[in-house]
C-alpha positions as CSV (number, residue, x, y, z in Angstrom):
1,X,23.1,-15.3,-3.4
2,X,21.6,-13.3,-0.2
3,X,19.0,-15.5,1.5
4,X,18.4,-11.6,3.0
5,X,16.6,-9.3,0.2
6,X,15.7,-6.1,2.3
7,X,17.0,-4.6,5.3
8,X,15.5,-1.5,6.4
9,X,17.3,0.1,10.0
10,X,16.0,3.2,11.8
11,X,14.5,4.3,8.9
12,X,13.4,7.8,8.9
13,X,11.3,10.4,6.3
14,X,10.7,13.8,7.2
15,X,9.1,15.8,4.1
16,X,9.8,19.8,4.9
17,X,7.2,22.3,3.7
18,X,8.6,26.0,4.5
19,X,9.2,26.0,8.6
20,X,7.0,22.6,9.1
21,X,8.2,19.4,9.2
22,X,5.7,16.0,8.5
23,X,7.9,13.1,10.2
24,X,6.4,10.0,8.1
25,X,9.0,7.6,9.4
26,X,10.6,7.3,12.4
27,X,12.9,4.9,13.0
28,X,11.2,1.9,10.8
29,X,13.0,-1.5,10.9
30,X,12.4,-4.6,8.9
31,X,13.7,-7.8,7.4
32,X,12.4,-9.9,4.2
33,X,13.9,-12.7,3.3
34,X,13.5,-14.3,-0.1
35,X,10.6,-16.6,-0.5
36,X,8.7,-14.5,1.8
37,X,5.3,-12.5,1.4
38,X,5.1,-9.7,3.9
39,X,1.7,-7.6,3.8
40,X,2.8,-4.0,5.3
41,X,-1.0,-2.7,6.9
42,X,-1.9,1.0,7.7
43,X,-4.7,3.1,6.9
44,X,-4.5,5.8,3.9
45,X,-2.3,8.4,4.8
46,X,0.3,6.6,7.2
47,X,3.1,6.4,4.8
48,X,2.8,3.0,2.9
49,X,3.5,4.6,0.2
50,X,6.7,6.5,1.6
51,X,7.9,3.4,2.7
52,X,7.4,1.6,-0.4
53,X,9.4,4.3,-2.0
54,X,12.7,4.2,0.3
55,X,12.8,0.5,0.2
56,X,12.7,0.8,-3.6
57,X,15.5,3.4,-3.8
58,X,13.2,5.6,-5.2
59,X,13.9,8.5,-2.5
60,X,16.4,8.5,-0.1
61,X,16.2,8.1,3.9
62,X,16.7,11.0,5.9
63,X,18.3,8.9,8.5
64,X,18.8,5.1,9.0
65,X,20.2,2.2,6.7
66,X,18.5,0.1,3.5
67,X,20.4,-2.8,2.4
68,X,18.9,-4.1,-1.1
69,X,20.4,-7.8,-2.2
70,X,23.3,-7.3,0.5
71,X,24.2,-4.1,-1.4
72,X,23.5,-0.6,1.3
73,X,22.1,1.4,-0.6
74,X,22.7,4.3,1.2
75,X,26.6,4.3,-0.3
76,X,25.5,4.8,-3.7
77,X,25.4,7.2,-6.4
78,X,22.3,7.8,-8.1
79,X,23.3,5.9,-11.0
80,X,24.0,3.2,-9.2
81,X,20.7,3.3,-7.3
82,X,18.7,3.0,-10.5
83,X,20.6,0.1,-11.9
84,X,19.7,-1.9,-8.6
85,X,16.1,-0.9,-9.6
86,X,16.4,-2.0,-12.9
87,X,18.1,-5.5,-11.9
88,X,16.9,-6.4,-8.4
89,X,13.8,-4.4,-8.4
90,X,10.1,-4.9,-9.1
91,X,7.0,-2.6,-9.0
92,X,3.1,-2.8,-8.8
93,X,1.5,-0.3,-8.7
94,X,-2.4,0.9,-8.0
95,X,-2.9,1.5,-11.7
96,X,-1.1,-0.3,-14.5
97,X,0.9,2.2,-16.0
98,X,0.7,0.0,-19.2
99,X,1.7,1.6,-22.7
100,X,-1.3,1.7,-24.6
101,X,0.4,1.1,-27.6
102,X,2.3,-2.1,-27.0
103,X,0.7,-5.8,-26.8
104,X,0.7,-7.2,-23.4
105,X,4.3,-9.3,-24.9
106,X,5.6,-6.1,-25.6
107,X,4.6,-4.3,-22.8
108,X,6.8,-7.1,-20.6
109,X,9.5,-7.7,-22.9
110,X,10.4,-3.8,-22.9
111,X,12.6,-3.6,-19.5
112,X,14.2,-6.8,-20.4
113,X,15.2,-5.1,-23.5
114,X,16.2,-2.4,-21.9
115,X,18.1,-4.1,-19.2
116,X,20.1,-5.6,-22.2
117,X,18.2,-8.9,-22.8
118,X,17.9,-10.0,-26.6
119,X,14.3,-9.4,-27.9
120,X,13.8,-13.2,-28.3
121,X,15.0,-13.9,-25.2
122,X,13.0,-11.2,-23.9
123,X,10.0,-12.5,-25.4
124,X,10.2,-15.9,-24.2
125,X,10.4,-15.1,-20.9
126,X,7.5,-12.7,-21.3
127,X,5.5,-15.6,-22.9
128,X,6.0,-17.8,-19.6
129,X,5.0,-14.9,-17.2
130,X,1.8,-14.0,-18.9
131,X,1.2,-17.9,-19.0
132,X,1.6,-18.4,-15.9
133,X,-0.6,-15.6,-14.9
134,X,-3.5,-17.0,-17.6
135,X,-2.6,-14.5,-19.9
136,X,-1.6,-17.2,-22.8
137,X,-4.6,-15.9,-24.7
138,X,-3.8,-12.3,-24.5
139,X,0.0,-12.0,-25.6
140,X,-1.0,-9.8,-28.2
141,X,-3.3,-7.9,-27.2
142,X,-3.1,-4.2,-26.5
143,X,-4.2,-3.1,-22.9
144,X,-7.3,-1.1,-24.2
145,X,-8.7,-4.8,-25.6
146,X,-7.8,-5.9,-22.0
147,X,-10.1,-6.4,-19.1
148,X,-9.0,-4.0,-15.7
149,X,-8.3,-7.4,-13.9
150,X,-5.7,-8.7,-17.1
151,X,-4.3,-5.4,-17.2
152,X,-3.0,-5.6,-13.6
153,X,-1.8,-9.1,-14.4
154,X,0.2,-7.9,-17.2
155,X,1.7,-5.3,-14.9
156,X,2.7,-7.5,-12.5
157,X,4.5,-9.8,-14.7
158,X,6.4,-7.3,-16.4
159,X,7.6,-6.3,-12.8
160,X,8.8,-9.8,-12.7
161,X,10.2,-9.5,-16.0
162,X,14.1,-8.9,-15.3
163,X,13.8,-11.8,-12.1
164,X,13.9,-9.6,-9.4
165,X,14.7,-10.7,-5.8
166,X,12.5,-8.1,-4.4
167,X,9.2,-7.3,-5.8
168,X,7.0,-3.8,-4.2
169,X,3.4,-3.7,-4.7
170,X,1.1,-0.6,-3.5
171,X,-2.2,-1.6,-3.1
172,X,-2.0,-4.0,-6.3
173,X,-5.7,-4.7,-5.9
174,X,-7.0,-1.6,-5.1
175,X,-8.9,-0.2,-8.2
176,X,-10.3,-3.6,-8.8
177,X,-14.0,-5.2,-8.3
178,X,-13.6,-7.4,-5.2
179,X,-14.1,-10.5,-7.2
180,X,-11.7,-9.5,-9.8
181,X,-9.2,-8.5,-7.0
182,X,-9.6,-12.0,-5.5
183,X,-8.7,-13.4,-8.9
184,X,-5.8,-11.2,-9.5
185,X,-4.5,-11.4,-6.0
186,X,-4.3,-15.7,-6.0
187,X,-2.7,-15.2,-9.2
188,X,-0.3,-12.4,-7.6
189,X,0.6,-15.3,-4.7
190,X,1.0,-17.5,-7.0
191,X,3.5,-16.5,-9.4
192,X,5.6,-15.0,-6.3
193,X,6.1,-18.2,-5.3
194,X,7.1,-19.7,-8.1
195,X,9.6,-17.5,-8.8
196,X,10.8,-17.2,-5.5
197,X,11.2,-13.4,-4.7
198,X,10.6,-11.1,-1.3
199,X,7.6,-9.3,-1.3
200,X,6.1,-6.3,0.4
201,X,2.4,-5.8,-0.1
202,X,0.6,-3.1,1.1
203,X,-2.9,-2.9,1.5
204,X,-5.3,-1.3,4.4
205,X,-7.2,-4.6,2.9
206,X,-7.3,-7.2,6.3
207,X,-8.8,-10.4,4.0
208,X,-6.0,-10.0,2.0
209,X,-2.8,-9.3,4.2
210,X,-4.4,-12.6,6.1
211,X,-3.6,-14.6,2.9
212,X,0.4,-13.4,3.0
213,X,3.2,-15.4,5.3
214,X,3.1,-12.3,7.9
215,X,2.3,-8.8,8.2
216,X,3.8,-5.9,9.3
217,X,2.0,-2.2,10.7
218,X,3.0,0.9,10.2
219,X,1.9,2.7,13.2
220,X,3.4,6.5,14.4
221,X,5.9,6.1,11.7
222,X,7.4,2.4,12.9
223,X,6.8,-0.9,12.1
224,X,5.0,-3.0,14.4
């Protein structure tokens, strides 16, 4: 097992719109190791969420390396690509992206399912997740009988669900109450470190990339 989860070299993003060209990343570089927090910090608009992207094969690079889990990802097929996602990857969003019509189990059981996990199995381990993020009560619940703050908690343990060694989270806080987001954010920590995965974070939030093991800027389109 890689002690090494992402490695992003001269990482570059150039989005083309008829003769312009927006360079959003220029030659970006960064290391997470697992057990590791990292809060990436840049105003709206700088490409955190570009960044968040690549690192989570969900676009490719237009120039430089990402190595995912020891595996470069820039080598692979598309198919290939989204089964690294499926197995190594987890993602928190902004907004939950919850299915209203699935309980809060269900709703984290699903990608174990679908990753091939029994539905037992599945469920068990979605039973400890929403446990430990003081969900016990709410298993089976549907997310419109959940509160904004337990339906970002549910969405972060079913990002957790398959045991990721990388976990991505865009502004995980951001549509959130500042008390609620304190709540959710401890919790957020929390369960990260017990299950010992990299993290990126990003947030424009300073309070809360203080909380994290380091931080990282995106400035000009390189990390800083």
């Amino acid at each position: 097992m890689s002690d090494m989860l992402l490695q992003m070299r001269g990482v570059r993003r150039i989005y083309k719109t008829g003769a312009e060209a927006l360079t959003v990343l220029d030659g970006a570089s960064l290391d997470i190791r697992r057990g590791e927090i990292v809060a990436l910090v840049a105003p709206s608009g700088a490409g955190k969420s570009t960044l968040l992207h690549l690192a989570g094969l969900l676009e490719k690079p237009d120039g430089g390396t990402i190595v995912v889990d020891g595996e470069d990802a820039g080598t692979l097929s598309d198919f290939a690509r989204t089964k690294i996602r499926l197995r190594k990857i987890g993602f928190v969003y902004q907004f939950h992206h919850l299915l209203p019509e699935f309980t809060a189990l269900e709703n984290v059981s699903l990608p174990q399912m679908i990753a091939g996990a029994e539905q037992k199995q599945a469920n068990r381990r979605s039973e400890e997740l929403l446990e430990k993020l003081g969900l016990k009560a709410r298993v089976s619940h549907l997310p419109g009988k959940l509160s904004g703050g337990e339906k970002q908690r549910v969405a972060i343990a079913r990002a957790l669900a398959n045991k990721p060694g990388l976990l991505l989270a865009d502004e995980p806080t951001g549509n959130l109450d500042v008390a609620t987001a304190n709540i959710v954010f401890e919790e957020l920590l929390r369960v990260v470190q017990s299950e010992n995965v990299a993290a990126l974070i990003a947030t424009h939030n300073p309070d809360l990339a203080a909380r994290m093991d380091r931080q990282v800027n995106l400035q000009g389109g390189v990390l800083v």
